[in-house]
N, C-alpha and C positions, 0 to 999 in steps of 0.2 A: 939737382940731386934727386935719385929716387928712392922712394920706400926700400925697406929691406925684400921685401918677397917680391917685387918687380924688379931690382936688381940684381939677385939672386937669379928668378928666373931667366931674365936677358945674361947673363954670364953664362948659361947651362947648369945653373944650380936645380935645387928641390925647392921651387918655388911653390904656392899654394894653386897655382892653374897648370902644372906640370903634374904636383898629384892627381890633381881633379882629374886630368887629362887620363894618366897613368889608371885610376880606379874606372870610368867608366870604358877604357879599351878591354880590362880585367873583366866586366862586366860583361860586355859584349861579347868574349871569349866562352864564358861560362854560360850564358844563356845561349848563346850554337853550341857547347857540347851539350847540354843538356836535349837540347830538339835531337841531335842526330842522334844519340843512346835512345831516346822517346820513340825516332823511327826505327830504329835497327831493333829496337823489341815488340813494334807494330807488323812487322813484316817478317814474322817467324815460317811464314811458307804452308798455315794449313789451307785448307780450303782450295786447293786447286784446283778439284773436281769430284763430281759425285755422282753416282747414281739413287743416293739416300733421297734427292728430292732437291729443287731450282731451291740455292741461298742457304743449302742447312749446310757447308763448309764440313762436311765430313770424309773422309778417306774413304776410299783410295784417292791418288793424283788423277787428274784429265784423259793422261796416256794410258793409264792403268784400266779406267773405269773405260774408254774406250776398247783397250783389248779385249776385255773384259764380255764385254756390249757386243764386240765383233764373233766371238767364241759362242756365247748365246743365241744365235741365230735368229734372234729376234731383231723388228726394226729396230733404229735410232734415233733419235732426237740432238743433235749435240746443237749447245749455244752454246755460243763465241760471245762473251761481254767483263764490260770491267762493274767493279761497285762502286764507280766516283761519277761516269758520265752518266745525265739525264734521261738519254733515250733508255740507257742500262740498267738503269734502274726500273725506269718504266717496262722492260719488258720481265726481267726479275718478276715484278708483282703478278701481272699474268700468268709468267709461267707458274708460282708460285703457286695457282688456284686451275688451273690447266690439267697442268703435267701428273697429277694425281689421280685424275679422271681412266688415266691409259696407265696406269699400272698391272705390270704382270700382263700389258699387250706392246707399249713400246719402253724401253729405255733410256731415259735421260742422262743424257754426258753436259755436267754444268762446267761449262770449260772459264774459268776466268781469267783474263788473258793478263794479269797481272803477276799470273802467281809462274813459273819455271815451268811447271810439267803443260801448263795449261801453254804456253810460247813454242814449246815444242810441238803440241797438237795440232797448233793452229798452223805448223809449216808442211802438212798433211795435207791441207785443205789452200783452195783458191781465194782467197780473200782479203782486201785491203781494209776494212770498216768494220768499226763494231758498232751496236749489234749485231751479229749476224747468224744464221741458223741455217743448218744442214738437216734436211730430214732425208735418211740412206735408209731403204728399205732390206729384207730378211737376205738379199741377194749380195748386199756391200754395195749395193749402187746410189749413187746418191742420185735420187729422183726431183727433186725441188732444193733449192736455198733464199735464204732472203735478206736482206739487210736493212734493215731500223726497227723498226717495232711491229710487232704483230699484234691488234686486237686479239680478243680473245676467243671471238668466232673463227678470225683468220686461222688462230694456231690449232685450234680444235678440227678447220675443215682441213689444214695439213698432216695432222695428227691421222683423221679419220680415211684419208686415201692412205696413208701410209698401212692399214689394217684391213684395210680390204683385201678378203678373201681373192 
């Protein structure tokens, strides 16, 4: 003979390990909805691109502030990176103390290739990897690019042919 809640649940009754079962799948349920609401409000879509300065996520989009950049007649600067890989970050920081330096000489397109407008830019441009950097000079030609990280001498001396007279 068995207990009541072992023969209950061997019948397909509401045994005590069918509930149990039943509240942690409940559980499970509700903690993946919770993450995926968590992401779908992490990922509202600002920050795609800017000319405000590497990492300040202000508007306009990638494509915009490139138009933007191209109408200006001035050179460009566009990086291609995300904010979750290593190298990405790491050139983030650089450009973040760089790209300041050449203000009001060249234009920075912070293209984050996360974000929609920033995906669409980047099918503009030849490239498989990120980081990567297009410096196009006053003429729309892109003169140099580079992929992984640039020291900060590196971005400065591509910066500074980029302004040459």
């Amino acid at each position: 003979m068995t207990r009541d809640g072992e023969g209950a649940a061997a019948r397909g009754g509401t045994g005590k390990g069918t509930r149990g079962r039943a509240f942690v799948l409940l559980a499970v349920v509700a903690v993946f909805a919770a993450l995926l609401a968590g992401k779908a409000v992490g990922t509202s879509g600002e920050g795609a691109g800017s000319t405000a300065g590497p990492g300040s996520g202000a508007e306009p989009g990638a494509v915009e502030a490139y138009e933007s950049a191209l109408k200006a007649g001035m050179p460009i600067y566009v990086l291609f990176h995300s904010e979750t890989c290593v190298p990405c970050v790491e050139i983030d920081r650089v450009a973040r103390v760089v790209v300041p330096e050449y203000e009001g000489r060249v234009t920075f397109v912070d293209a984050i290739t996360d974000e929609p407008g920033a995906r669409e830019l980047a099918a503009r441009f030849p490239f498989q990897y990120i980081p990567t950097s297009f410096f196009i000079d006053a003429d729309r030609r892109v003169v140099d690019s580079y992929t992984g990280v640039l020291s900060a001498d590196e971005m400065r001396s591509r910066l500074d042919d980029l302004v040459k007279p």
